[in-house]
Every structure is written in structure tokens, then in C-alpha cells.
C-alpha positions in Angstrom: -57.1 83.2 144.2 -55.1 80.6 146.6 -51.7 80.3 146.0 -49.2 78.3 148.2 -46.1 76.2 148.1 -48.3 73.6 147.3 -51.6 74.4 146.5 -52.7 77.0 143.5 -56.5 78.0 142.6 -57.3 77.7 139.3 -60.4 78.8 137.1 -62.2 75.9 135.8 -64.9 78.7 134.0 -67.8 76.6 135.9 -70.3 79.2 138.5 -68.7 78.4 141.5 -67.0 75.8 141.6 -63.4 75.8 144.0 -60.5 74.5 142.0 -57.1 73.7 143.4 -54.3 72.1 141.9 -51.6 70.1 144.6 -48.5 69.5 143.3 -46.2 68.5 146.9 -47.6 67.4 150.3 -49.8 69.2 152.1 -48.6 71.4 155.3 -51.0 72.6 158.0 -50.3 76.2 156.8 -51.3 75.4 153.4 -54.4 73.9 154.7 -55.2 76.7 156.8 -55.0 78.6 153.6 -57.2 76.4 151.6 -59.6 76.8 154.7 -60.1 80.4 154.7 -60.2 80.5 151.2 -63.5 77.6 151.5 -65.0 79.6 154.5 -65.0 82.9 152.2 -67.3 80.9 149.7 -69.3 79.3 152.1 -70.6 82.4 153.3 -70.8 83.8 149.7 -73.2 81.1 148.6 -75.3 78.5 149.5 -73.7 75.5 148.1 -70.5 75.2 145.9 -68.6 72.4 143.9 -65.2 71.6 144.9 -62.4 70.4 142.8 -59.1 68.6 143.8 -56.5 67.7 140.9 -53.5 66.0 142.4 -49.9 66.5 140.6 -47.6 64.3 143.1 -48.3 61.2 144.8 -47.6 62.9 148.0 -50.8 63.6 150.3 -50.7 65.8 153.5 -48.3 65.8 156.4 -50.0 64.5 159.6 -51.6 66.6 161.5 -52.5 69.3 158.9 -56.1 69.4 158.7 -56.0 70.2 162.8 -56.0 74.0 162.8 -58.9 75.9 163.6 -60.1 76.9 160.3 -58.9 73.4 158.5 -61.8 71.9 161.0 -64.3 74.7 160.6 -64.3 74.3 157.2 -64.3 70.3 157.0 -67.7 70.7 158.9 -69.1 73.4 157.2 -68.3 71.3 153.8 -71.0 68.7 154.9 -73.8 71.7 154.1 -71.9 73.8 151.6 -70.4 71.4 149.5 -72.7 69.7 146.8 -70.0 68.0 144.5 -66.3 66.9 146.0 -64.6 65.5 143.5 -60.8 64.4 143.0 -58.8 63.9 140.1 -55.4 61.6 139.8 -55.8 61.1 143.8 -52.4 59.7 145.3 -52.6 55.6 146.2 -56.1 54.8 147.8 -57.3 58.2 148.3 -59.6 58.2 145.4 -61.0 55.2 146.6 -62.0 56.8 150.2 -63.4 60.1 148.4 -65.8 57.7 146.9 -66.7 55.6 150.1 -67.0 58.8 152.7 -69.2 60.1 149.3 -71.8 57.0 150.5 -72.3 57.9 154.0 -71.8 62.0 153.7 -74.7 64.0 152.2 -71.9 65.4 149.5 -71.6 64.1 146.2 -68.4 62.4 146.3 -66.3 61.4 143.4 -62.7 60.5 142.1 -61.4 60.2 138.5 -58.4 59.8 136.9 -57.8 62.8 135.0 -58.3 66.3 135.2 -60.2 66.3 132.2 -63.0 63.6 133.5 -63.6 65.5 136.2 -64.2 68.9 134.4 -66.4 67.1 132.5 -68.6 65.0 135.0 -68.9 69.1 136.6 -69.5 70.2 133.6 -72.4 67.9 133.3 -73.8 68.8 136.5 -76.6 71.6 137.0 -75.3 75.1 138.3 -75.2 74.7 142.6 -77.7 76.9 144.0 -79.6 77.2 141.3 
């Protein structure tokens, strides 16, 4: 499991799904972490739910979805990813989740709590299945 300064994995108890809890702003090494982390499950299945449960009202420091991996994975993502959803998103970030959700072929979706987003997943069908 992913564990960072500012980012820490957590089990949701839902077939693969990718949970991460952020509780400061985001640094390109932490992204790079998170990366690698979403790489190793994109090759491990065929599609995957991701979960993002924000505990600041910080976001990411500029620049720190530019490594290698960081943009390997964001691609990869637009294949692998079948649900992206955020909970307690910092000022309009919740809001862009659900517009690049329009146009992106990933299910894209923000909510206010933790908990309403466990259970919209929960709702949801097993990925890959």
C-alpha cells in the first residue's frame, strides 16, 4: 500500500478499487508515487475504480503531475479507469472532476463525503467483471 507525506492507500473492501486519502498538497514525488502505484494495477487488470478523499483544502504544487510516470499513468487512466471519483474536493475541483467526466470515456464523479462515495462504488457492478 502507498504511503507518503501526503498521500496514504487505504482499503475500501471493494474488488479493485484504488483508494487514497490526501491530507496536505501534493508534491511531484508524491505523485510519482501514486503513479507507480496506478501503473502496477493497470497491468494487473483490465479496468479499476479509483478513489480520491481529500482531508485539506490544499491541491498539488505546480508542476507535479509532470514526471514520467505521473503522465504515463494520466493516459493510461483514460482505458484503465472505469469510475474516478472524488470526495470533499478542495474549492472547484469537484466541479472539474465532473465536467472532464463529460468529455472523457471515465466515469467521473465528486461528492461531498467519504461516505457518498463508498456508497455510489458500492452500488456499482464489480470492474472487469
Amino acid at each position: 500500500m502507498l504511503n507518503t507525506a501526503t498521500i496514504t492507500e487505504f482499503d475500501t473492501a471493494l474488488p479493485k478499487t484504488y483508494a487514497f486519502r490526501i491530507t496536505g498538497k501534493v508534491t511531484r514525488d508524491d505523485m510519482a508515487s501514486m503513479a507507480e502505484r496506478m501503473l502496477a494495477a493497470f497491468d494487473a487488470h483490465d479496468k479499476v475504480d479509483m478513489l480520491l478523499v481529500f482531508e485539506t483544502t490544499e491541491t498539488s504544487e505546480t508542476g507535479a503531475s509532470l514526471s514520467m510516470d505521473a503522465m504515463k499513468a494520466q493516459f493510461e487512466s483514460l482505458s484503465k479507469v472505469r469510475n474516478y471519483v472524488v470526495a470533499n474536493a478542495p474549492g472547484q475541483a469537484g466541479g472539474i472532476v465532473e465536467t472532464m467526466g463529460k468529455i472523457m470515456p471515465v466515469e467521473a464523479r465528486a461528492f461531498d463525503t467519504e461516505a457518498a462515495a463508498l456508497d455510489w462504488l458500492r452500488a456499482q457492478p464489480v470492474p472487469g467483471v
